[in-house]
C-alpha positions as CSV (number, residue, x, y, z in Angstrom):
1,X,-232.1,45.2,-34.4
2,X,-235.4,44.0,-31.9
3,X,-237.9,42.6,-34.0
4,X,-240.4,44.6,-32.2
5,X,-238.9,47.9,-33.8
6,X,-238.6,46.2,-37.1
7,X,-242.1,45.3,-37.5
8,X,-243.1,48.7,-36.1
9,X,-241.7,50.1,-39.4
10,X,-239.8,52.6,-37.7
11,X,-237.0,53.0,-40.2
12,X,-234.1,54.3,-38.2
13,X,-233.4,54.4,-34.0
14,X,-231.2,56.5,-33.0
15,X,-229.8,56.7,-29.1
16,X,-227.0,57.9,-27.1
17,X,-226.2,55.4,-24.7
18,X,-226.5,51.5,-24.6
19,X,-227.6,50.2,-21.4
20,X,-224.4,48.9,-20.5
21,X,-222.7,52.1,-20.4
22,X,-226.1,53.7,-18.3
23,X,-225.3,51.3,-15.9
24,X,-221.5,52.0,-16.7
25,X,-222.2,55.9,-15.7
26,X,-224.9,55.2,-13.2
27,X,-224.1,51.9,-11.5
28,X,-227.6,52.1,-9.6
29,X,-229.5,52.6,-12.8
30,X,-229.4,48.5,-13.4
31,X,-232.4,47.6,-15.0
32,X,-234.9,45.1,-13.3
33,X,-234.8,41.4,-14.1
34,X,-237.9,40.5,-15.5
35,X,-238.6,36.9,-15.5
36,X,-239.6,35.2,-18.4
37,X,-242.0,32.2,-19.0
38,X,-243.1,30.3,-22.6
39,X,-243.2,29.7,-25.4
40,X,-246.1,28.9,-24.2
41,X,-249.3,27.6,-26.2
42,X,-247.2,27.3,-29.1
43,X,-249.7,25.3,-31.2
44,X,-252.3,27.8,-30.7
45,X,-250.5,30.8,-30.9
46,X,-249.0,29.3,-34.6
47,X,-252.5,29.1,-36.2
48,X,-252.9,33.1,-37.0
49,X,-249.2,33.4,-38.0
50,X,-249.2,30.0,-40.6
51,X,-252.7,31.9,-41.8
52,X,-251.0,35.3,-42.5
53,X,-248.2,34.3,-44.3
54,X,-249.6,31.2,-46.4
């Protein structure tokens, strides 16, 4: 499951389709690529997340 619906808390998704078979059914429905940079800033990014959980 995405991690971003995990730590929603959201305790169940539910959905018809995957997006392979929208595309599958719709073959102009691809989604967009979305490019992707990082990790970036690691060491600062790191400092609230070692604070939370120590």
């Amino acid at each position: 499951m995405d991690g971003g619906i995990v730590r929603s808390g959201l305790g169940r998704v539910v959905y018809a389709l995957s997006a392979d078979q929208l595309v599958e059914l719709n073959p102009g429905s691809a989604w967009p690529t979305v490019p992707q940079d990082g990790p970036a800033l690691f060491d600062e990014a790191r400092i609230p997340i070692e604070t939370y959980y120590k």
